[in-house]
Structures are given as C-alpha cells and as structure tokens.
N, CA, C and O atoms as a MOPAC input file, in Angstrom:
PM7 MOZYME 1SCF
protein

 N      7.85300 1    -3.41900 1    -7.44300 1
 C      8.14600 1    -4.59700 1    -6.65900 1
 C      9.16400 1    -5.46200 1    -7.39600 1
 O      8.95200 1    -5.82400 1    -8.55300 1
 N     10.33200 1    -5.81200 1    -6.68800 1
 C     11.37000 1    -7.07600 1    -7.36000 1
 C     10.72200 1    -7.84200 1    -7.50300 1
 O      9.76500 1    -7.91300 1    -6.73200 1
 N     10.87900 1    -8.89800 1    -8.62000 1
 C     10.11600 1    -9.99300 1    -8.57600 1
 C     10.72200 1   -11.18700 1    -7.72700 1
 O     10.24600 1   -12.29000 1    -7.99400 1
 N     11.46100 1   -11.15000 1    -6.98400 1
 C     11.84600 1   -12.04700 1    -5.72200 1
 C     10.86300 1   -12.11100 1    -4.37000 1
 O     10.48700 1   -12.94700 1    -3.54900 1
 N     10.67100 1   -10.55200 1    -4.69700 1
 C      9.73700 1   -10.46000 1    -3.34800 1
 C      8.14000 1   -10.76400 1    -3.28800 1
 O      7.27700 1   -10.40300 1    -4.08900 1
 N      8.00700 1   -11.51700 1    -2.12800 1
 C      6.42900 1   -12.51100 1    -1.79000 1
 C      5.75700 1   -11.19400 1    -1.96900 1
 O      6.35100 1   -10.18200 1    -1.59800 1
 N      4.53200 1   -11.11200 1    -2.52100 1
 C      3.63300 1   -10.34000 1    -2.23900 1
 C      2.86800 1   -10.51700 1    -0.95400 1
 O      2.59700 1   -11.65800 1    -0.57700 1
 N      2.37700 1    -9.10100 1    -0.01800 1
 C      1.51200 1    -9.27900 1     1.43400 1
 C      0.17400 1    -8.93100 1     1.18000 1
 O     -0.32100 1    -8.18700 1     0.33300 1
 N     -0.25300 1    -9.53000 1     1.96500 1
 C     -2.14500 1    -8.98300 1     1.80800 1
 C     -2.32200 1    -8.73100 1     3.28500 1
 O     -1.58300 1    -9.20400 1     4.14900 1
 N     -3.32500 1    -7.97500 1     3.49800 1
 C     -3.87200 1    -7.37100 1     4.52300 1
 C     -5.47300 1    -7.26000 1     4.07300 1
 O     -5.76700 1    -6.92600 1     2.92500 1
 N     -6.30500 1    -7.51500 1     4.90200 1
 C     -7.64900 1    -7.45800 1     5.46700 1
 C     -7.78000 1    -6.40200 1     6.40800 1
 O     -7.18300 1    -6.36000 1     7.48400 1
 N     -8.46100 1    -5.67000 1     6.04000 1
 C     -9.11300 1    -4.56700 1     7.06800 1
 C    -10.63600 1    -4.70000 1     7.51300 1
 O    -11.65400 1    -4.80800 1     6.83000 1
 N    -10.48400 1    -4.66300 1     8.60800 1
 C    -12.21000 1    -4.44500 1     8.97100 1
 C    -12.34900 1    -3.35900 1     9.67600 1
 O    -11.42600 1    -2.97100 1    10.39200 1
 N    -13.98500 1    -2.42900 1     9.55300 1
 C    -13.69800 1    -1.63300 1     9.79400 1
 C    -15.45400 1    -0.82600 1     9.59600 1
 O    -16.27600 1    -0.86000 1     8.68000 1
 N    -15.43500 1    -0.10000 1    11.07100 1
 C    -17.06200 1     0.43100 1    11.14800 1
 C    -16.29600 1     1.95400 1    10.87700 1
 O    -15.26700 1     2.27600 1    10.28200 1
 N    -17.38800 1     2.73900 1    11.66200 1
 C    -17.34100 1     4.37400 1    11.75800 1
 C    -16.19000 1     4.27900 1    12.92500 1
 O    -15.25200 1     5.05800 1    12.75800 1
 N    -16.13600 1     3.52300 1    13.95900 1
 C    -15.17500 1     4.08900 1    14.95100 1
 C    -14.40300 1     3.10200 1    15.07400 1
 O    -14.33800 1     2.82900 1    16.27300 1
 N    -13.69200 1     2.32300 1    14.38100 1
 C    -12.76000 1     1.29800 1    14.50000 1
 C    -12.13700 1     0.14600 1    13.55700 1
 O    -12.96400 1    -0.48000 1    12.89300 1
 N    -10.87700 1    -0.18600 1    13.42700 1
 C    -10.43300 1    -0.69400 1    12.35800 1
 C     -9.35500 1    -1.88800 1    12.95500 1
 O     -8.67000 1    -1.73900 1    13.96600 1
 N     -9.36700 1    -2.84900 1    12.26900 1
 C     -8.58700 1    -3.92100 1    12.36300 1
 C     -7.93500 1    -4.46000 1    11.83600 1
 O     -8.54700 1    -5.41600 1    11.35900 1
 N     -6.61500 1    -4.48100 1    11.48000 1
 C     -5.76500 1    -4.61700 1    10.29400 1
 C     -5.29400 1    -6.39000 1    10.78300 1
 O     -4.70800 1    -6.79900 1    11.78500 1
 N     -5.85500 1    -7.12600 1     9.57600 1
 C     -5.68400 1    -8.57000 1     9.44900 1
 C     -4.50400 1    -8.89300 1     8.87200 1
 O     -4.48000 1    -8.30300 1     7.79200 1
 N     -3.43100 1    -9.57100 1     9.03500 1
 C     -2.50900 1   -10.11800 1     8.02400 1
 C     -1.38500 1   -10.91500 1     8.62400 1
 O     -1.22900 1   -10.93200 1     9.84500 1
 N     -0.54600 1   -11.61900 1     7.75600 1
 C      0.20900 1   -13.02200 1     8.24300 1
 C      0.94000 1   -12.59400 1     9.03500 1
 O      1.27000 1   -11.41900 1     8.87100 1
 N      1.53000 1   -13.36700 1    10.27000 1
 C      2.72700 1   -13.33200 1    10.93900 1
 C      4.22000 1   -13.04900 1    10.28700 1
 O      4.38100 1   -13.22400 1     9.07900 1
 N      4.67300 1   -12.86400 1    10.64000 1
 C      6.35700 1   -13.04700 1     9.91800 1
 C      6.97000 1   -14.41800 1    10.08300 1
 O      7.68700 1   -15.04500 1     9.30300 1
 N      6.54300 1   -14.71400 1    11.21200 1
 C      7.08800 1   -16.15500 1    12.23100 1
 C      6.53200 1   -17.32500 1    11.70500 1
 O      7.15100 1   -18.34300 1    11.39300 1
 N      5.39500 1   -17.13500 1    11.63000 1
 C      4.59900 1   -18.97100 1    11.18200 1
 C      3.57100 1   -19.00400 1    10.87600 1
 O      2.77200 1   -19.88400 1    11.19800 1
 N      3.18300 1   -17.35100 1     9.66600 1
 C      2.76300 1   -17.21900 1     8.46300 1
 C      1.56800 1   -17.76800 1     9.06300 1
 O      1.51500 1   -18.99700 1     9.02400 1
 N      1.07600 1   -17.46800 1     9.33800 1
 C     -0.25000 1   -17.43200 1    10.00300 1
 C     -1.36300 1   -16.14400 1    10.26100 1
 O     -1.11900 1   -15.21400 1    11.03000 1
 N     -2.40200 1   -16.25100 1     9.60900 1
 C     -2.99200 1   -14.83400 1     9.80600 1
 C     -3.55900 1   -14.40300 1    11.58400 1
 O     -3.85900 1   -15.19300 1    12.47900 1
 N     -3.54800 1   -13.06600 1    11.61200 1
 C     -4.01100 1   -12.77200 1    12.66800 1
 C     -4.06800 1   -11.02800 1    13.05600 1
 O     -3.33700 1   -10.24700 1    12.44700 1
 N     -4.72300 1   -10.70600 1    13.79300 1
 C     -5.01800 1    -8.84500 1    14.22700 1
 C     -3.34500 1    -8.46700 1    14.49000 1
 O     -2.53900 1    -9.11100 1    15.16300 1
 N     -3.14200 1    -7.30600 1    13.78700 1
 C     -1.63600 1    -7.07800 1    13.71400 1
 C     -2.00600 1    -5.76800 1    14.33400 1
 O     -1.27200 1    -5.45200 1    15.27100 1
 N     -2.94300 1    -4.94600 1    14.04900 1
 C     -3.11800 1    -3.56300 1    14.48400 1
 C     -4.69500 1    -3.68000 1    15.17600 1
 O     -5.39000 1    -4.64300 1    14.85300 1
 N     -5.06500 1    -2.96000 1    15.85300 1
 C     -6.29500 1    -2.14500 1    16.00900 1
 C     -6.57600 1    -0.29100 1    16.51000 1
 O     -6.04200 1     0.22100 1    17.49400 1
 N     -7.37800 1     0.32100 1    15.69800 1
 C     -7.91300 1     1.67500 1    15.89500 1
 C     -8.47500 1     2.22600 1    16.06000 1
 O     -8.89400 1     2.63800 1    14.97800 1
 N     -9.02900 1     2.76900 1    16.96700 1
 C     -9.96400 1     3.95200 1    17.17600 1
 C    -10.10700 1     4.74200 1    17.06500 1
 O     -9.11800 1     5.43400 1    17.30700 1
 N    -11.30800 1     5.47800 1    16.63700 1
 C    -11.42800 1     6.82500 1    16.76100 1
 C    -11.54500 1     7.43800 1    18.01700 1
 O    -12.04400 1     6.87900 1    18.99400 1
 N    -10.99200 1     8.83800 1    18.00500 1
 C    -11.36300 1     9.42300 1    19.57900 1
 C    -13.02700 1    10.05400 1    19.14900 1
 O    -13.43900 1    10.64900 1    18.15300 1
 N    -13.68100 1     9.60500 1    20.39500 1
 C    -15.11400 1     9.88200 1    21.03700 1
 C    -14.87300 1    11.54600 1    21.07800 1
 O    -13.85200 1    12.02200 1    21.57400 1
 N    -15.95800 1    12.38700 1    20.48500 1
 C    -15.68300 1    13.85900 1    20.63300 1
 C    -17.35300 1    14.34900 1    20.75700 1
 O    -18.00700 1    14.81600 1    19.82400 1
 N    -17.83200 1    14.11900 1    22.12000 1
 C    -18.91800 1    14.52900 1    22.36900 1
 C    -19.27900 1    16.23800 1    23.02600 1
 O    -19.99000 1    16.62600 1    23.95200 1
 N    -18.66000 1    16.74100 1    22.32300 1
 C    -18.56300 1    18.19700 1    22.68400 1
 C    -19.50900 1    18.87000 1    22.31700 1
 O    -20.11400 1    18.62900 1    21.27300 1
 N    -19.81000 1    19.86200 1    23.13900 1
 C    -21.30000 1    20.50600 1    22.56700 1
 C    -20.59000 1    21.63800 1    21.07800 1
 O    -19.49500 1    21.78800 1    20.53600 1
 N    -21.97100 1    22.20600 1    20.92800 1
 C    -21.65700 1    23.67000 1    20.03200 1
 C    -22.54000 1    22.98800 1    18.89300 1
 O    -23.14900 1    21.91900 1    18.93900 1
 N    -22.43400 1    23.91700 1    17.85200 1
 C    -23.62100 1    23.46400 1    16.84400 1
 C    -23.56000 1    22.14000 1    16.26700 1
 O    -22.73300 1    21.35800 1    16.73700 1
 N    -24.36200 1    21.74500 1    15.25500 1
 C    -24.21800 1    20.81500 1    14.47700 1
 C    -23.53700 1    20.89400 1    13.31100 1
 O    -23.37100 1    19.89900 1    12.60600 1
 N    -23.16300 1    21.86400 1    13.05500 1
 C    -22.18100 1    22.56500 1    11.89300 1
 C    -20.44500 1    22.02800 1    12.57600 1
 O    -19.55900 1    21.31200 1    12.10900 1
 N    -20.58900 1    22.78200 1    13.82900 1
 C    -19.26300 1    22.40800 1    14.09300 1
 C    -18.50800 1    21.08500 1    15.08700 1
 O    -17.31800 1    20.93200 1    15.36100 1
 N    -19.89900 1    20.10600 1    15.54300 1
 C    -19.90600 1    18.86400 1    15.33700 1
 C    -19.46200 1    17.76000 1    14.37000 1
 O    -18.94300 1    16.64600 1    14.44900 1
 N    -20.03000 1    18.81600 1    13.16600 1
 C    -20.31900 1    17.64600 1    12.00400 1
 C    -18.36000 1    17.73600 1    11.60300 1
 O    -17.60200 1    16.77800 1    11.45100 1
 N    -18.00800 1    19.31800 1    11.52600 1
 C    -17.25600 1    19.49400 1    11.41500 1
 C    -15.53400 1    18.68600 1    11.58400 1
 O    -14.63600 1    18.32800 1    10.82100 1
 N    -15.91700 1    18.70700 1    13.72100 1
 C    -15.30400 1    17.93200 1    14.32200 1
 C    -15.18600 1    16.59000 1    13.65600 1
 O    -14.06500 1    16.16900 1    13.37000 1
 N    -16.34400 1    15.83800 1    13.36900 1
 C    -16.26100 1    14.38600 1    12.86000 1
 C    -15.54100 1    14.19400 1    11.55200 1
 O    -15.10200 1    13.08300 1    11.25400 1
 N    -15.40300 1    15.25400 1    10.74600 1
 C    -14.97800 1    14.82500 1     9.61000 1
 C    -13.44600 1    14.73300 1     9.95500 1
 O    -12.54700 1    13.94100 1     9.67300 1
 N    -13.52100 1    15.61000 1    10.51100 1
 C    -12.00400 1    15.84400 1    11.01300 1
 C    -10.99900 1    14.53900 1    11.31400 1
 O    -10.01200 1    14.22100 1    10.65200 1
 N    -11.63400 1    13.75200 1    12.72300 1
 C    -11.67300 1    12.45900 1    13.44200 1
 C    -10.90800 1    12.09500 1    12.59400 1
 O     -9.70100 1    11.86100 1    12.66900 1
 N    -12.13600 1    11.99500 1    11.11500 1
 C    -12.71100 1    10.25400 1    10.23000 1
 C    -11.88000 1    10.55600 1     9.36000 1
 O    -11.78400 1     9.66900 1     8.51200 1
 N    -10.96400 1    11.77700 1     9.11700 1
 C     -9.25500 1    11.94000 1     8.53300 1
 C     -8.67600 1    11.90900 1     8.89100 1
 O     -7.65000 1    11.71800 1     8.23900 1
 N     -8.56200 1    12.06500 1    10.50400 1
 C     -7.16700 1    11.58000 1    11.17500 1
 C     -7.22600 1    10.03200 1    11.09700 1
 O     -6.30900 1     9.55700 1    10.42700 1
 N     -8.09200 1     9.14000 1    11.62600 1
 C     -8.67700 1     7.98000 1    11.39000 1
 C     -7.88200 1     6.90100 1    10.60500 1
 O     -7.20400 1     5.92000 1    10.90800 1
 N     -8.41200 1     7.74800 1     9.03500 1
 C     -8.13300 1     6.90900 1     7.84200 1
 C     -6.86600 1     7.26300 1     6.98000 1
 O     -6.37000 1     6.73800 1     5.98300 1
 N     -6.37000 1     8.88900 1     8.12100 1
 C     -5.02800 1     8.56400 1     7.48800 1
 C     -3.86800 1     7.70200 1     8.13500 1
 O     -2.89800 1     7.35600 1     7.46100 1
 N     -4.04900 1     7.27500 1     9.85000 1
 C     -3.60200 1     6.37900 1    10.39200 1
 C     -3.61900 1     5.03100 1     9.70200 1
 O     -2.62600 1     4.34200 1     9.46700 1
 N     -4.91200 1     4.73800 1     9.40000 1
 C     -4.95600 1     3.55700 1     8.84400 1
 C     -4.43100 1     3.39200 1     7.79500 1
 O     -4.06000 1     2.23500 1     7.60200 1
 N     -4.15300 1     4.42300 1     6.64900 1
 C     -3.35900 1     3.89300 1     5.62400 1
 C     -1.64200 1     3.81600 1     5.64500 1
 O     -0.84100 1     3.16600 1     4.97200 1
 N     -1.48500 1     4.80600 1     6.75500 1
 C     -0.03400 1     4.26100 1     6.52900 1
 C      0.44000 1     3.14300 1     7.01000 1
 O      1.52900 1     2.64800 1     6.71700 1
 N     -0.70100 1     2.53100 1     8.07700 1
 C     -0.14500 1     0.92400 1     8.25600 1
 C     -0.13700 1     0.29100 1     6.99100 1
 O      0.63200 1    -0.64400 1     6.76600 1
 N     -0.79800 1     0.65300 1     6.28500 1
 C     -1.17000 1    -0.61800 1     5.15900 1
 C     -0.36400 1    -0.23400 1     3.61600 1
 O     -0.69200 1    -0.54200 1     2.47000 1
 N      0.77900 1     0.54000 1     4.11300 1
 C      1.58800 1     1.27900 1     2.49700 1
 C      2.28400 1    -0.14400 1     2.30500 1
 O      2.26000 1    -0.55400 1     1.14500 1
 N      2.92700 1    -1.00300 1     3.29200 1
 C      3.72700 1    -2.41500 1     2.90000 1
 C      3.07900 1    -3.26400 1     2.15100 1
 O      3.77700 1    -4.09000 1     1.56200 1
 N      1.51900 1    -3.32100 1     1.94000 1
 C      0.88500 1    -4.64400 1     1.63600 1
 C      0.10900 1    -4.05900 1    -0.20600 1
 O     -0.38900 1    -2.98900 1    -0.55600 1
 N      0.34600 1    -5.30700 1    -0.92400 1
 C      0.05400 1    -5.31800 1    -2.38800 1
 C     -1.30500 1    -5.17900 1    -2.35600 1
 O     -1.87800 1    -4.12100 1    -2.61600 1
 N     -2.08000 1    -6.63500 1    -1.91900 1
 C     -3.27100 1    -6.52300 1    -1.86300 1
 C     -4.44000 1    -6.08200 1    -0.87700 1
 O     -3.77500 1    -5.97000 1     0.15300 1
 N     -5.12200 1    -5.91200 1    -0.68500 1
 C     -5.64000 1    -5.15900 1     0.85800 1
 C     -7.45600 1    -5.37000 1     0.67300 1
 O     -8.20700 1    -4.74400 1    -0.07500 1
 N     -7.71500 1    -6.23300 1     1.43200 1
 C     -9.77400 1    -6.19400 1     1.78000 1
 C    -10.28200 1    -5.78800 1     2.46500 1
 O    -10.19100 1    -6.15400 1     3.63700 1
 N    -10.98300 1    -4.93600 1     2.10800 1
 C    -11.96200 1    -3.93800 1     2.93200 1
 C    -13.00900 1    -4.60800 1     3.15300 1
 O    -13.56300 1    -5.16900 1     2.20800 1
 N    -13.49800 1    -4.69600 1     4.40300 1
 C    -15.10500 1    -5.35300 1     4.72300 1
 C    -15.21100 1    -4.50900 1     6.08600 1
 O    -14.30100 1    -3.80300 1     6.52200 1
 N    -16.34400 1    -4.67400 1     6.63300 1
 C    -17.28500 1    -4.18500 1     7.49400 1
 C    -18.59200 1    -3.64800 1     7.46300 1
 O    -18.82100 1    -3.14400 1     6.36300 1
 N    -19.59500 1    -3.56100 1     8.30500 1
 C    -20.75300 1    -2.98900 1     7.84900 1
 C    -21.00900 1    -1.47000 1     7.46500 1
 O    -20.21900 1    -0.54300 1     7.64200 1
 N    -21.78300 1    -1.43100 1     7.12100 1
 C    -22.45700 1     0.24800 1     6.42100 1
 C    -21.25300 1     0.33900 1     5.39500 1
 O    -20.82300 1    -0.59500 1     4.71900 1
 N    -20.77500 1     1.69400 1     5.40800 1
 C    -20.51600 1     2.31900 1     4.68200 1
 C    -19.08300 1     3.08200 1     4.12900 1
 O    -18.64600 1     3.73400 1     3.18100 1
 N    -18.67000 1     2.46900 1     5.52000 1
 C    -16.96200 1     2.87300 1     6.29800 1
 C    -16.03400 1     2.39300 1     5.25900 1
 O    -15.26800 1     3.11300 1     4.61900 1
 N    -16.16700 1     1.09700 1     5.14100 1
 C    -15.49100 1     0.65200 1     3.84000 1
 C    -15.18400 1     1.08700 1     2.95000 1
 O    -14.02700 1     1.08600 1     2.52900 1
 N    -16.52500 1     1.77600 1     2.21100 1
 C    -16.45800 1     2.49700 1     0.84000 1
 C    -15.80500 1     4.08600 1     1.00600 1
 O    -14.96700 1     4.63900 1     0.29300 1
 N    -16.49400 1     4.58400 1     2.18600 1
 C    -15.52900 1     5.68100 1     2.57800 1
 C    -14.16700 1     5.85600 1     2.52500 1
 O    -13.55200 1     6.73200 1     1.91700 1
 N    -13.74000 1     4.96500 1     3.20300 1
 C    -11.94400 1     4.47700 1     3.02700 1
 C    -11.09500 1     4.08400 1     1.99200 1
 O     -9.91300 1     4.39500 1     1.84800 1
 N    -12.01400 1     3.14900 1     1.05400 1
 C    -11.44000 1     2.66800 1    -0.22800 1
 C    -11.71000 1     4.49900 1    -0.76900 1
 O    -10.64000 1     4.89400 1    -1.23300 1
 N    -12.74200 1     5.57100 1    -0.81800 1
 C    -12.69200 1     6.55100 1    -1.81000 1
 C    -11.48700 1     7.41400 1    -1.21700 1
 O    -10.80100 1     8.05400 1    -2.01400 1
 N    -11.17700 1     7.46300 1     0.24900 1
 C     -9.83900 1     7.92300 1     0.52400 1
 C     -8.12500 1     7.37600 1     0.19100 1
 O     -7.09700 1     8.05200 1     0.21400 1
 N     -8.32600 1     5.77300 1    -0.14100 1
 C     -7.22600 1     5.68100 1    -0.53500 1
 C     -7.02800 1     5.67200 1    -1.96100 1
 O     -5.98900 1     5.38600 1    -2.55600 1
 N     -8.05000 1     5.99000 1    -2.40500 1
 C     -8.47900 1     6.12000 1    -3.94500 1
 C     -7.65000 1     7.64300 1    -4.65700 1
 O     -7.40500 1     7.85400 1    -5.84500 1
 N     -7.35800 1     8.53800 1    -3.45800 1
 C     -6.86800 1     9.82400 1    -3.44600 1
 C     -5.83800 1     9.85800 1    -3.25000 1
 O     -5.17000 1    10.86400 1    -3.49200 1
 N     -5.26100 1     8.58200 1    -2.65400 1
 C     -3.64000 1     8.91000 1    -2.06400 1
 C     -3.30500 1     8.14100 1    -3.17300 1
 O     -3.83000 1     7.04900 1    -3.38800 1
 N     -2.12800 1     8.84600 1    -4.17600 1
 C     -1.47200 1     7.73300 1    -5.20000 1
 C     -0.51300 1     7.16400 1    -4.98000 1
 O      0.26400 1     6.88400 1    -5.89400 1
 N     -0.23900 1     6.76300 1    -3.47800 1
 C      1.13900 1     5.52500 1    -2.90300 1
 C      0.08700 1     4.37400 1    -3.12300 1
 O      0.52400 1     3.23400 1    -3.27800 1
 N     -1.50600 1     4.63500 1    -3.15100 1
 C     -2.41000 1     2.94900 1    -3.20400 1
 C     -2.89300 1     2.56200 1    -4.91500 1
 O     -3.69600 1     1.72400 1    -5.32500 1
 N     -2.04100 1     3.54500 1    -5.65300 1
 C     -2.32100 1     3.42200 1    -7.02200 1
 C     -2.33400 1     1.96400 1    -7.70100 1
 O     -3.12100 1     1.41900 1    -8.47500 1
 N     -0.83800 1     1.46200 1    -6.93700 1
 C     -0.63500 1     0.07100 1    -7.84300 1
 C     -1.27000 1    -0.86700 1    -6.83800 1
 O     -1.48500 1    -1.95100 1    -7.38000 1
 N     -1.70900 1    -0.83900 1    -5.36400 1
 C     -2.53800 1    -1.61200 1    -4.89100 1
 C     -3.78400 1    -2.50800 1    -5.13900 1
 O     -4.88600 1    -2.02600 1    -5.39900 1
 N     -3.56000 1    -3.73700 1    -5.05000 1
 C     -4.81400 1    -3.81200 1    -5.34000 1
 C     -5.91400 1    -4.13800 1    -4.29500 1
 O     -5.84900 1    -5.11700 1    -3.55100 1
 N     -7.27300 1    -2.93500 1    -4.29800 1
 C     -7.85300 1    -3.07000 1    -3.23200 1
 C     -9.16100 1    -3.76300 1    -3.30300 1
 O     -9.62900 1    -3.40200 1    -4.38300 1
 N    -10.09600 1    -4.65600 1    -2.66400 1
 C    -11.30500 1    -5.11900 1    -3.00300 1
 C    -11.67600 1    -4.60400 1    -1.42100 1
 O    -10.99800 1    -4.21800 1    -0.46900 1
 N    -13.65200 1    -4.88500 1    -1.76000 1
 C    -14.01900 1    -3.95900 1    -0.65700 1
 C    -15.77000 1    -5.11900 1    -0.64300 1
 O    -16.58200 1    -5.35500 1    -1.53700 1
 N    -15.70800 1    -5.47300 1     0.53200 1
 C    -16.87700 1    -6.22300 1     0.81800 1
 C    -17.87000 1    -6.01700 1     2.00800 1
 O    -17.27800 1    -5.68300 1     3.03400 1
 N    -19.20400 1    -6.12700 1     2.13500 1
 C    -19.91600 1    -5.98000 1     3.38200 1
 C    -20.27300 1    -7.07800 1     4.04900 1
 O    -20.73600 1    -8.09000 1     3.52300 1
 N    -19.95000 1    -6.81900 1     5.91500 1
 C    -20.07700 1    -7.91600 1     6.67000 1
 C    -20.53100 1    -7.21600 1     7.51800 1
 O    -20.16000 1    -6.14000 1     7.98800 1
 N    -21.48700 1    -7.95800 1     7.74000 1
 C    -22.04700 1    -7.47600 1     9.59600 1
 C    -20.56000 1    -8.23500 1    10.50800 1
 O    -19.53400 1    -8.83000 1    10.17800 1
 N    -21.42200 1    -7.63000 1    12.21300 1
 C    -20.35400 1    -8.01700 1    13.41100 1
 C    -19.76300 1    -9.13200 1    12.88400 1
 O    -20.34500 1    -9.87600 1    12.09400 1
 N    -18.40500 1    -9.33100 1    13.35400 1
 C    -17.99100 1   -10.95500 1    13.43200 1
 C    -17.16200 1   -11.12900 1    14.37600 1
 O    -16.69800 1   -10.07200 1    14.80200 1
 N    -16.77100 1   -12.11900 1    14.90500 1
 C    -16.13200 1   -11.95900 1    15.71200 1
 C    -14.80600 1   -12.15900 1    15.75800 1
 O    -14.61500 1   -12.18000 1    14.54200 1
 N    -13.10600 1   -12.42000 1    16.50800 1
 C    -11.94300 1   -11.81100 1    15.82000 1
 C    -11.58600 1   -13.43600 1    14.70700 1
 O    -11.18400 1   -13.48100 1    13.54400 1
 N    -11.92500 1   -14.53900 1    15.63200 1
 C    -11.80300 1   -15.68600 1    14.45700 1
 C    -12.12300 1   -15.44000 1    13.26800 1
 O    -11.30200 1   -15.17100 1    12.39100 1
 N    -13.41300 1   -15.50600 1    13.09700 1
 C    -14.35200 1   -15.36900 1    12.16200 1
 C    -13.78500 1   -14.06700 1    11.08700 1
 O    -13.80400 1   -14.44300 1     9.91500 1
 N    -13.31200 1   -12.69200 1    11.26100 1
 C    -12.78200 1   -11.92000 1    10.42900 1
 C    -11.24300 1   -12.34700 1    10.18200 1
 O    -10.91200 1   -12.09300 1     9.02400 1
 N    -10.36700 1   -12.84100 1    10.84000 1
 C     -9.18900 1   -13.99900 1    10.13400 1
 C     -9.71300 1   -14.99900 1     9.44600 1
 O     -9.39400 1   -14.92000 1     8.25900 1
 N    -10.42300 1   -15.96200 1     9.70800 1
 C    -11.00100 1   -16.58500 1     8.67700 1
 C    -11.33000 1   -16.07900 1     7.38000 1
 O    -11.07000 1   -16.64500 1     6.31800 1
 N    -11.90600 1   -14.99800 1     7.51800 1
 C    -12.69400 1   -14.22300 1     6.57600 1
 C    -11.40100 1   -13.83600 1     5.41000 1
 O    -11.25800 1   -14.24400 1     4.25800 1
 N    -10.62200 1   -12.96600 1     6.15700 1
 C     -9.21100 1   -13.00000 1     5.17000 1
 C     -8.27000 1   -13.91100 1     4.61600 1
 O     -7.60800 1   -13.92500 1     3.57800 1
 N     -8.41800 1   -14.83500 1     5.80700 1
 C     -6.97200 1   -15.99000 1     4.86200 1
 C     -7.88700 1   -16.92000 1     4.10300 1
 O     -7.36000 1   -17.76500 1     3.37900 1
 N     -9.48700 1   -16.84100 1     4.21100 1
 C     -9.83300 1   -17.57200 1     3.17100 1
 C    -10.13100 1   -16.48700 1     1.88500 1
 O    -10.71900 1   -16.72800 1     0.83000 1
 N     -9.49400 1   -15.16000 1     2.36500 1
 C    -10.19900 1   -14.39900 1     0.79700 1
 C     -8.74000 1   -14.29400 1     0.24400 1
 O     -8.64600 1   -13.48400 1    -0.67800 1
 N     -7.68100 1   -14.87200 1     0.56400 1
 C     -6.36500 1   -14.82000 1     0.11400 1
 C     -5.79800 1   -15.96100 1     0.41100 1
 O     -4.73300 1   -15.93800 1     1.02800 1
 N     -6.25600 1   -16.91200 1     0.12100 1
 C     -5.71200 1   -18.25600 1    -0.15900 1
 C     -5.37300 1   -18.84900 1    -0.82800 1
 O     -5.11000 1   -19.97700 1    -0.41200 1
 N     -5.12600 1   -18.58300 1    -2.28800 1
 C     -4.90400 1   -19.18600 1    -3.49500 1
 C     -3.96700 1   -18.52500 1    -3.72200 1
 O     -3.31100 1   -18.92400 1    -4.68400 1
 N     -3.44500 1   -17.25400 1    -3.01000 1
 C     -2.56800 1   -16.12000 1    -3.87200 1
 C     -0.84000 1   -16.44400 1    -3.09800 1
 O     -0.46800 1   -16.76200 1    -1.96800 1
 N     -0.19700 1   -16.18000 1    -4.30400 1
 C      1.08000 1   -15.88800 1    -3.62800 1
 C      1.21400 1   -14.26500 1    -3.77100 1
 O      2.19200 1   -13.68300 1    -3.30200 1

C-alpha cells in the first residue's frame, strides 16, 4: 500500500446462506450494504454423501464470491451467528492475497440492516 492511500474497511455479515458486505460510500463516506449473497438452495435428492457433497461445493462457490469482493479492503469484520464466520475467516486464511489483511471475526445473532452498519462504523471508528 502507498502511504498516500486511505486505508478501507469492510464488515461482513454472514450465516450459512448469506452475506452482506458493509462499507463506506465513495460519495459521503458513509457506511452502508454495498453487496449482498446467496447461496443457491440445492434440495436435490440422492444420498447424504452426495448432498453433503453438493453443500460443500455451494459453501466454495459462496466464499469464493465473497472474497473477491473484499480483495480492495485492508481491514475486514467478520460477524454473524454460528459458525459461518469462522468458516470463512479459515478460508481466507488459505488464500494469500488476505495475508497482509487484517481480519477480526465476532458473533452476533439476527440484526437488522441499521443495526449491522452501526455495528461496523462503530467497530471502525477511530481508524484511518
């Protein structure tokens, strides 16, 4: 990074089937939902082997969508409930473009879309 250039942060929230990429405007620097993602629903029969299969599959197409939104931003917060979080931080933990990133990772039940902007521009408020 030049040292001219502002550092960006991004907030992610994020269950088993969906993700929300938090971060400032360009215009009037203001936080707010820049992205949202889903997973595709794959209720297909056949075993549980090749169910389980299917899902892993998804939950890599998923989280590799989600990281290439987030290759622009320095700092990046992971929150949401269960477990999705930690899942994602151990996947970008693998990709070494998030090496010099710095990522933190927190648990939140539902919130609603205020309430998870809040959640970010007050967990990146002190920072340039």
């Amino acid at each position: 990074m030049k040292n001219n250039d502002k550092k960006h942060f991004a907030g992610v929230w994020l269950d088993n089937n969906n993700a929300m990429v938090i971060a400032k405007n360009t215009d009037d620097d203001e936080y707010s939902i820049q992205d949202k993602i889903k997973t595709k629903e794959n209720h297909g029969g056949g075993s549980e082997h090749s169910i389980n299969n299917a899902r892993q599959s998804e939950n890599l197409k998923f989280f590799k969508s989600l990281s290439g939104l987030l290759m622009k931003y320095d700092e990046i917060l992971l929150f949401g409930p269960g477990k999705s979080q930690e899942q994602f931080h151990n996947h970008l933990g693998d990709d070494s473009q998030f090496n010099n990133k710095k990522i933190s990772i927190e648990t939140a039940d539902q919130l609603t879309d205020p309430q998870m902007i809040a959640k970010v521009r007050d967990h990146f408020k002190n920072r340039q």
